[in-house]
C-alpha positions in Angstrom: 19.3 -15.1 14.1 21.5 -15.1 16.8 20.7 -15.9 20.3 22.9 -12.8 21.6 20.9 -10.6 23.9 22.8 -7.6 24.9 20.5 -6.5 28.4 21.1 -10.1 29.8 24.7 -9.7 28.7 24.9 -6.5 30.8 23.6 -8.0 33.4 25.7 -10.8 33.7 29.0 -8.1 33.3 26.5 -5.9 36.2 26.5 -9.6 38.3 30.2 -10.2 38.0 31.1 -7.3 39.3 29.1 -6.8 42.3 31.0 -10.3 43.1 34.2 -8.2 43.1 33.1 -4.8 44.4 31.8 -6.2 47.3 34.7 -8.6 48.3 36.2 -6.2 51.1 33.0 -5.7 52.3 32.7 -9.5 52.9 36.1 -9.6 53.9 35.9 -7.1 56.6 32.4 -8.9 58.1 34.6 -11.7 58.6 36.8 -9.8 60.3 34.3 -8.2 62.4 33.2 -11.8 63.1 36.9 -13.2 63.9 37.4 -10.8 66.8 34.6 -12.4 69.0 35.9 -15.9 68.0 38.5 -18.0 69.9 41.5 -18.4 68.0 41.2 -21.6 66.3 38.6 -20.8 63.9 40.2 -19.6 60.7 39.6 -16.4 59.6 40.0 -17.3 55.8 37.3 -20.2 56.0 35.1 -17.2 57.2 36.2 -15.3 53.8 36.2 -18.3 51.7 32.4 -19.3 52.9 31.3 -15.6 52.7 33.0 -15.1 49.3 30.8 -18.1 48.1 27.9 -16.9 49.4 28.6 -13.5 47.3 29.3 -15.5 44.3 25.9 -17.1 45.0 24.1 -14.5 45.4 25.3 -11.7 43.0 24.5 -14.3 40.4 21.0 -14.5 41.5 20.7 -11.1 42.3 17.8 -9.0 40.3 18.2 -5.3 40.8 14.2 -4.9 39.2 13.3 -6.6 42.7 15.8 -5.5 45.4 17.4 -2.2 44.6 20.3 -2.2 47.8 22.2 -5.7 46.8 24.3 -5.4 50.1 20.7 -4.8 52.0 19.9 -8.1 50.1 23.2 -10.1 50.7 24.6 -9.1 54.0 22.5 -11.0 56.5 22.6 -13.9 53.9 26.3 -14.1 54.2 26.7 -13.8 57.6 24.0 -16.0 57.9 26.5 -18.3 56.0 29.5 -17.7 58.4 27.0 -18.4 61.5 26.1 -21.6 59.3 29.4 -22.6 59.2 30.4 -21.5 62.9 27.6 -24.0 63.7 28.7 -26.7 61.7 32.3 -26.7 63.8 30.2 -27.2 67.0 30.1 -31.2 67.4 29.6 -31.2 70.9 27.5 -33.7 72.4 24.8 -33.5 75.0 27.6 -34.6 77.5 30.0 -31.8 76.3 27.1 -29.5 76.9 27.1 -30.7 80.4 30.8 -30.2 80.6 30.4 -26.4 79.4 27.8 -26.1 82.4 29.9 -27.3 84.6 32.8 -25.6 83.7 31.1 -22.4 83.6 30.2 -23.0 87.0 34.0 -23.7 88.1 34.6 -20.5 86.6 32.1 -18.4 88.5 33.3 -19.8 91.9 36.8 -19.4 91.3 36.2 -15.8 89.9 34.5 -14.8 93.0 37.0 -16.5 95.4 40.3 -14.9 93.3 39.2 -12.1 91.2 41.1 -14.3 88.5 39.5 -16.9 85.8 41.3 -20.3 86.7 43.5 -21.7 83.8 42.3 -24.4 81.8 45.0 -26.7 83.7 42.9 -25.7 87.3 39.4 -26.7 85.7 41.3 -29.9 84.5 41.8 -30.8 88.1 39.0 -29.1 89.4 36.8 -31.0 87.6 38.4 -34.1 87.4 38.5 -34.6 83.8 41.2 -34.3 81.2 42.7 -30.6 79.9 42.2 -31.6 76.2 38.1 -32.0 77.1 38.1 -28.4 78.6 40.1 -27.1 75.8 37.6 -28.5 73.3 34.4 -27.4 75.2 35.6 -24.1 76.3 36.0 -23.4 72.5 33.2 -24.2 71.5 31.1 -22.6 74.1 33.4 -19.6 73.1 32.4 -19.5 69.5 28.6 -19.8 70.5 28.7 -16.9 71.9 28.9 -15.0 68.9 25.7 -16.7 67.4 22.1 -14.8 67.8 20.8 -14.8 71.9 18.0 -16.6 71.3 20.0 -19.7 69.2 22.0 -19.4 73.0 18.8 -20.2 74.6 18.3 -23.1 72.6 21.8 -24.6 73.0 21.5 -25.8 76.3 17.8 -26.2 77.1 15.7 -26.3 74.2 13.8 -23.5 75.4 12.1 -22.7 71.5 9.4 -25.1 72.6 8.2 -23.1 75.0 8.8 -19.9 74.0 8.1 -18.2 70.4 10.8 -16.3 69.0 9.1 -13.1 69.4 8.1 -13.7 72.8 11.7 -14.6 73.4 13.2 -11.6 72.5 10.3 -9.6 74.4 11.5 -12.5 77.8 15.4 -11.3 77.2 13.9 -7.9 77.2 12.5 -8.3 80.4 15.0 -10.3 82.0 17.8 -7.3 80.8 15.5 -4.7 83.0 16.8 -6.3 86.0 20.5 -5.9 85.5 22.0 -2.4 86.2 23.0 -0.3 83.3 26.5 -2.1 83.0 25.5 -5.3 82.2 22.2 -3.9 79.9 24.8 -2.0 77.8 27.3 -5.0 77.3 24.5 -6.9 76.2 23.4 -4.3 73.7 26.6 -3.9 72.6 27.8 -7.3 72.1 24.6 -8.9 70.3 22.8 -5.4 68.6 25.8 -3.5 67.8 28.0 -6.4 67.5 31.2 -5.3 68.9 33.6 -7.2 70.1 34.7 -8.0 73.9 37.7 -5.9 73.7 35.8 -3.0 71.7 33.3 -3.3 74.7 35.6 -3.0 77.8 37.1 -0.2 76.1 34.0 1.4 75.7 33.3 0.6 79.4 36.9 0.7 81.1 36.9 -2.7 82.5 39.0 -5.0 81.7 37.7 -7.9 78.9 37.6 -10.9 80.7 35.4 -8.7 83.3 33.2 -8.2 80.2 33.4 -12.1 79.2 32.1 -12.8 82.9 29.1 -10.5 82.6 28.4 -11.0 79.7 28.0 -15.2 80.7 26.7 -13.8 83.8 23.2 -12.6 82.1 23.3 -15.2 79.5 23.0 -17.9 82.5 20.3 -16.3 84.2 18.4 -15.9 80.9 18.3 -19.4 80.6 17.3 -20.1 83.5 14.6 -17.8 83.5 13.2 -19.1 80.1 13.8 -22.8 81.3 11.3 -21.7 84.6 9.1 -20.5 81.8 
């Protein structure tokens, strides 16, 4: 008798092809996702991780259990790309102290020009060498695309004291003493997930304006969840 069993053949043909029909969609969350990132991440390591991640899953995937297989797979492959985002980010605990103190730099000069100061400026500011800011500017740039409560733990390892849910309740809170500007870039930029650009059209300020908010609230919610 032979083994051939047509319903787990038509599955199999049903699995392969949500692989392919659901390649743009992947293709366009990475995308989506390359927008907020500084240019040296690649775009096509973002496809080629989600892609795999598709293959993964579509072969798992049980339509008698989940009826919506993007509902199922899209958080998993992004989830994926963030994976892979975070696996770039080797900075040490010292780096992590460079970002802080770079980000300070920033906010001074900001207020004292109206202009970011270049890399080169922060170099000298700072004391240190350009390549160092170059490297920790990056990556504090591409963790700002991860989840706001991963931020929190980046720096000060908040999680211990807080619970997630309490956390997101505590960003809440902290987002009720910003003025509507501020509450809106936040919204925009984590919930809706636009980009920076996307958001100061949206607004009509410029983008680095948005970028400087934007770090602006993300510093003082860690430093209210660090007080606790």
């Amino acid at each position: 008798m032979s083994s051939h069993n047509p319903y787990s053949d038509n599955i199999k043909a049903y699995r392969d092809h949500l692989a392919v029909d659901y390649m743009p969609a992947v293709k366009s969350m990475a995308a989506r996702l390359k927008e907020r990132l500084p240019s040296s991440v690649d775009f096509n390591d973002l496809v080629s991780i989600g892609f795999e991640e598709l293959v993964k899953l579509a072969k798992r995937y049980d339509p008698a259990i989940n009826d919506n297989f993007w509902g199922y797979a899209q958080t998993r492959i992004y989830g994926a790309m963030l994976d892979f985002l975070r696996s770039l980010d080797t900075v040490s605990r010292g780096d992590r102290k460079l970002i802080k103190e770079i980000e300070k730099v920033i906010e001074k000069y900001t207020s004292k020009f109206n202009t970011e100061p270049s890399d080169e400026e922060i170099a000298e500011i700072l004391d240190v060498d350009v390549e160092k800011v170059r490297k920790a500017r990056t990556a504090s740039d591409i963790y700002t695309v991860m989840p706001i409560e991963d931020q929190m733990n980046y720096f000060d390892d908040v999680s211990k004291k807080v619970e997630e849910e309490e956390l997101i309740d505590k960003i809440m809170e902290v987002l009720e003493e910003f003025g509507e500007k501020e509450q809106m870039i936040i919204q925009l930029y984590y919930f809706e997930e636009l980009s920076l650009k996307e958001i100061s059209e949206i607004l009509g300020v410029t983008e680095s304006r948005v970028s400087q908010i934007h770090k602006k609230v993300i510093k003082k919610l860690r430093e209210r969840l660090a007080d606790g």
